[in-house]
C-alpha positions as CSV (number, residue, x, y, z in Angstrom):
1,X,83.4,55.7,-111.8
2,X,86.1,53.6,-113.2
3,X,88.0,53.5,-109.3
4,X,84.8,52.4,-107.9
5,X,84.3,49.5,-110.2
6,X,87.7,48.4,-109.6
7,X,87.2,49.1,-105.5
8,X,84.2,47.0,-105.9
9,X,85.8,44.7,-107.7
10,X,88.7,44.2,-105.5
11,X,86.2,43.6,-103.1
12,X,84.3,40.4,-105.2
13,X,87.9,38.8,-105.7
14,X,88.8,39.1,-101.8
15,X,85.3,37.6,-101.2
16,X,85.6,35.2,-103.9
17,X,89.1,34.4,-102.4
18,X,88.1,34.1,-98.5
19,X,85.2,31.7,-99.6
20,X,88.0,29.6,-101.2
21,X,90.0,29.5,-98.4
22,X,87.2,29.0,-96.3
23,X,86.3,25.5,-97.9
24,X,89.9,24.1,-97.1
25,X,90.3,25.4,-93.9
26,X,89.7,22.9,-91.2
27,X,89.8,23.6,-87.3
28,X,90.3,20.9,-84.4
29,X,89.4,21.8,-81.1
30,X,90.9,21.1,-78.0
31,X,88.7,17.9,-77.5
32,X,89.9,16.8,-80.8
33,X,92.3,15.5,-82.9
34,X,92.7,15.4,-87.0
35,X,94.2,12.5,-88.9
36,X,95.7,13.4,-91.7
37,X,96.1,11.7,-94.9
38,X,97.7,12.0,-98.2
39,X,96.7,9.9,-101.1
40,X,95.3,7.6,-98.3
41,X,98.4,6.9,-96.3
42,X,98.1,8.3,-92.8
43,X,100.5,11.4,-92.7
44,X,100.7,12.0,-88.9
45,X,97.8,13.2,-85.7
46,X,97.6,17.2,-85.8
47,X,96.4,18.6,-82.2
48,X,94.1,21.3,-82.1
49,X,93.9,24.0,-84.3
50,X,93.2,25.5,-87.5
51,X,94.8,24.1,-90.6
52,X,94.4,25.2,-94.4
53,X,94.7,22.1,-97.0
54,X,94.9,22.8,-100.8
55,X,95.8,19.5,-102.2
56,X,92.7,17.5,-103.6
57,X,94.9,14.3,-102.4
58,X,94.8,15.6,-99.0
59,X,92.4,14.6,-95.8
60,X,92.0,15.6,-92.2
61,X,89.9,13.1,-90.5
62,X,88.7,14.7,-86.7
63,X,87.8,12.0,-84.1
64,X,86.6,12.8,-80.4
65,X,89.2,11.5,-77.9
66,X,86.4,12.9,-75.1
67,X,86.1,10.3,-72.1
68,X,83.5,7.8,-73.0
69,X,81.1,5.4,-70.9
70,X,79.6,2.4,-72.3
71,X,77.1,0.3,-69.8
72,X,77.5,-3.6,-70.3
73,X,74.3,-4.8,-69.3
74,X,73.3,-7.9,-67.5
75,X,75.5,-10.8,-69.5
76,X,74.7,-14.2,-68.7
77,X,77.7,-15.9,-67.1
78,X,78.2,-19.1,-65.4
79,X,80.6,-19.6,-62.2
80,X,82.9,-22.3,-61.4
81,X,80.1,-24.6,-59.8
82,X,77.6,-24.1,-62.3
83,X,75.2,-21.1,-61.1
84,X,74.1,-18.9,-63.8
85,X,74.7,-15.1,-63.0
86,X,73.6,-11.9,-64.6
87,X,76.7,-9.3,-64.1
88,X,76.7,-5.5,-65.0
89,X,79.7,-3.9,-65.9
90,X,80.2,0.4,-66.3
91,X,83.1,1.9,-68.0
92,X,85.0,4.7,-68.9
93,X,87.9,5.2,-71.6
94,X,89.5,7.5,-73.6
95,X,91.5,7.4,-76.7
96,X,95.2,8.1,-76.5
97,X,96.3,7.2,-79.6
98,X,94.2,7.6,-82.7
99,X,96.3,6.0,-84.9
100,X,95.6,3.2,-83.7
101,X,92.3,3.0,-82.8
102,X,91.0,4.3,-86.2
103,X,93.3,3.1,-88.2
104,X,94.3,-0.3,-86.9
105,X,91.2,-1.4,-85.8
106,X,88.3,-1.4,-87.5
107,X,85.9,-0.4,-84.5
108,X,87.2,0.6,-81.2
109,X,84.6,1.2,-79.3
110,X,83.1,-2.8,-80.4
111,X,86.5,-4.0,-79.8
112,X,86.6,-2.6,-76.1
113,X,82.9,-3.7,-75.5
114,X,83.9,-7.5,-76.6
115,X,87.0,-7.5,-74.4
116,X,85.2,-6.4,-71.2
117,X,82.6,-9.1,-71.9
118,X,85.1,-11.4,-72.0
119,X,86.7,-10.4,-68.8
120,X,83.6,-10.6,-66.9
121,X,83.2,-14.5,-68.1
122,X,86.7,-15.2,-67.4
123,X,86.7,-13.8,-63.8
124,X,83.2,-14.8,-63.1
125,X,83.9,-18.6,-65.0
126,X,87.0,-19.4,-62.5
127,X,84.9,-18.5,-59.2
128,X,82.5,-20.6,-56.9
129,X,79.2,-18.7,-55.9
130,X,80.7,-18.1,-52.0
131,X,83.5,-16.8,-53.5
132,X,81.8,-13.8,-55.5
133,X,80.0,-13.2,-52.3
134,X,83.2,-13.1,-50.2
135,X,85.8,-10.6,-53.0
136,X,82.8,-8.6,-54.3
137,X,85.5,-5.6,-53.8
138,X,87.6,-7.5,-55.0
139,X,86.5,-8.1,-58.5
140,X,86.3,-4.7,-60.0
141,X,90.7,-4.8,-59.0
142,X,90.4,-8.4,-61.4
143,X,88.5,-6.7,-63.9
144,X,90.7,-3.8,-63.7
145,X,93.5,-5.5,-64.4
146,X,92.6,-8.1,-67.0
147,X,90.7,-5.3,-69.3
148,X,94.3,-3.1,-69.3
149,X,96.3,-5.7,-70.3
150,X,94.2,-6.4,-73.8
151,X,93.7,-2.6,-74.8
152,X,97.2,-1.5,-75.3
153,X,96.7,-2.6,-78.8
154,X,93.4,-0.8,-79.3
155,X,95.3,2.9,-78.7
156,X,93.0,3.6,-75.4
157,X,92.9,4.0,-71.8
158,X,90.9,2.8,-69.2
159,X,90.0,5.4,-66.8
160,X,87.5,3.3,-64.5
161,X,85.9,-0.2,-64.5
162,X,83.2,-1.9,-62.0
163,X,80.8,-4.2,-61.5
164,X,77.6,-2.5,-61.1
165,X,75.5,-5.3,-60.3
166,X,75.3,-9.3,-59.9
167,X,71.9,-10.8,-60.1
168,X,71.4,-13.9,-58.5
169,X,68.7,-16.7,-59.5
170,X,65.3,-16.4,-57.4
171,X,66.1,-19.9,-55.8
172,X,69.0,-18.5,-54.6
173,X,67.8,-15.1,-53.7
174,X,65.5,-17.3,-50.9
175,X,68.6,-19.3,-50.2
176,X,70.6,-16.1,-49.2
177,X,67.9,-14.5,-47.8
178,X,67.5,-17.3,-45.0
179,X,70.8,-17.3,-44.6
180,X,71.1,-13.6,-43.5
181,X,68.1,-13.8,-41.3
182,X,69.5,-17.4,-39.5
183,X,72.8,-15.0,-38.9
184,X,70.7,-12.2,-37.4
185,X,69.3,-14.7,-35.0
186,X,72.6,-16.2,-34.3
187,X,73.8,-13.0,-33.0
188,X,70.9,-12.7,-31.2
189,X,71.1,-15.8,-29.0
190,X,74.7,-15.5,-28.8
191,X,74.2,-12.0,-27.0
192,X,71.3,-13.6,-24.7
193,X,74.3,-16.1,-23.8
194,X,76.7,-13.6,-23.0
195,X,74.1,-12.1,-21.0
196,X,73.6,-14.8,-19.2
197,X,77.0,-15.8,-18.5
198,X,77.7,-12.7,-17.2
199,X,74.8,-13.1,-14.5
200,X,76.3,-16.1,-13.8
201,X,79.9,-14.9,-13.5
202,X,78.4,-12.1,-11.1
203,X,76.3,-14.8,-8.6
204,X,79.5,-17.1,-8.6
205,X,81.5,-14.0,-7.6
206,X,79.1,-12.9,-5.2
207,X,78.6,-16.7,-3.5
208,X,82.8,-16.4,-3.2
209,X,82.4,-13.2,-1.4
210,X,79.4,-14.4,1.4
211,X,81.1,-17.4,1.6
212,X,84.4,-15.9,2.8
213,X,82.2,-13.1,5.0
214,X,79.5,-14.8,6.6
215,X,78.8,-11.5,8.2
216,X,77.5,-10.3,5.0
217,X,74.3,-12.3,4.5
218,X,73.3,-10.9,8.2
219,X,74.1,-8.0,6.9
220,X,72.4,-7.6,4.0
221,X,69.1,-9.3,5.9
222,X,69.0,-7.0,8.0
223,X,69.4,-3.9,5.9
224,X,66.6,-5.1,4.1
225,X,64.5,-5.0,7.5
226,X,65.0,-1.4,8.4
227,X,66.7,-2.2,11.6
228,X,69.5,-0.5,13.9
229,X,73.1,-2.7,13.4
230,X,75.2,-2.6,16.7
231,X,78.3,-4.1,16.0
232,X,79.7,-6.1,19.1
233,X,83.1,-7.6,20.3
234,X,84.5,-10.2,17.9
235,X,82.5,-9.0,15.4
236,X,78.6,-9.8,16.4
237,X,76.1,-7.8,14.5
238,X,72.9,-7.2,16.9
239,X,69.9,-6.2,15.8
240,X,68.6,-3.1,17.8
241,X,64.8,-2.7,16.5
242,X,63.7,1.3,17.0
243,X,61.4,2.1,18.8
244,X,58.2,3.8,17.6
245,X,57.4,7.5,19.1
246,X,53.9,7.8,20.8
């Protein structure tokens, strides 16, 4: 009896003891990454993992470095000659350096949100209305590139950036509506004027060609008659007209 008290008691202590453990034992996974402190300074950024801490003066702070998307919806923006615009923007990021985007910033994800706002006002602010139009394509590159250059300091990376959408006043809508459907006709009349100067070209060109071979007109009359063509001496064409059996 006395070695199974002490086997069961063995037992307790390693249960007692694995619980303990258990409470300062902290795992990161992959998509992860722990911040660790010590007496509040930031100690260093531990990759994934399982790590035991002991010391009551000791934290591990995880934070998801996961690719995020945020949607920037429809911000009121005013171009260069005074047209108020509604622009979409859709993101994605991802943090690359925790440090600084926990603890040198107070909220990252805010912080990137304000700067893309920003971009779209300064890009969308230095252009006329034609313009947009014209570098649609062209914009997402701007936005790109102005958005990179002010989160180096935030500790994140932009994977993608675009304008979703640009939403013109109605005025306008009717404006560039007209527009469109004045080009379509446009193309329209200037394919009926092709057409017809190609008739032209070709009655020109055939005038030329009856002009230089008179022949040719008696020719063609009297193809269109039914009649027999005897050609003669010095080039006559005479008319032979077939005679009907019966």
């Amino acid at each position: 009896m006395p070695i199974l008290k002490l086997f069961i008691g063995s037992i307790v202590a390693w249960i007692g003891i694995l619980y303990v453990l258990s409470k300062y034992t902290i795992i990161i996974y992959e998509f992860q990454r722990g911040l660790k402190y010590r007496k509040g300074k930031f100690v260093c950024v531990l990759k994934a993992g399982k790590y035991w801490v002991f010391s009551r003066s000791t934290t591990i702070n995880k934070i998801d470095i996961r690719p995020k998307f945020i949607s920037v919806p429809g911000q009121e923006v005013l171009s260069s000659d005074n047209v108020t615009l509604k622009v979409s923007v859709t993101a994605c990021y991802e943090i690359t350096d925790p440090n600084l985007a926990v603890n040198k910033i107070e909220n990252y994800s805010d912080a990137f949100y304000a700067i893309v706002q920003l971009a779209i006002r300064d890009i969308i602010g230095s252009m006329k209305i034609d313009e947009i139009l014209e570098q649609r394509v062209a914009l997402n590159q701007k936005l790109m590139e102005l958005t990179v250059s002010k989160v180096g300091d935030l500790g994140i990376k932009i994977k993608l950036i675009g304008i979703k959408d640009i939403m013109f006043p109605g005025e306008l809508k009717k404006i560039f509506a007209k527009v469109v459907e004045a080009q379509k006709e446009g193309l329209a009349a200037l394919e009926r004027a092709r057409g017809e100067s190609a008739a032209l070209r070709n009655l020109a060109n055939a005038s030329k060609v009856l002009e230089d071979n008179p022949v040719l007109m008696q020719l063609r009359a009297l193809q269109s008659t039914g009649n027999t063509l005897v050609i003669g001496v010095g080039g006559n064409v005479v008319p032979v007209k077939e005679k009907k059996e019966g």
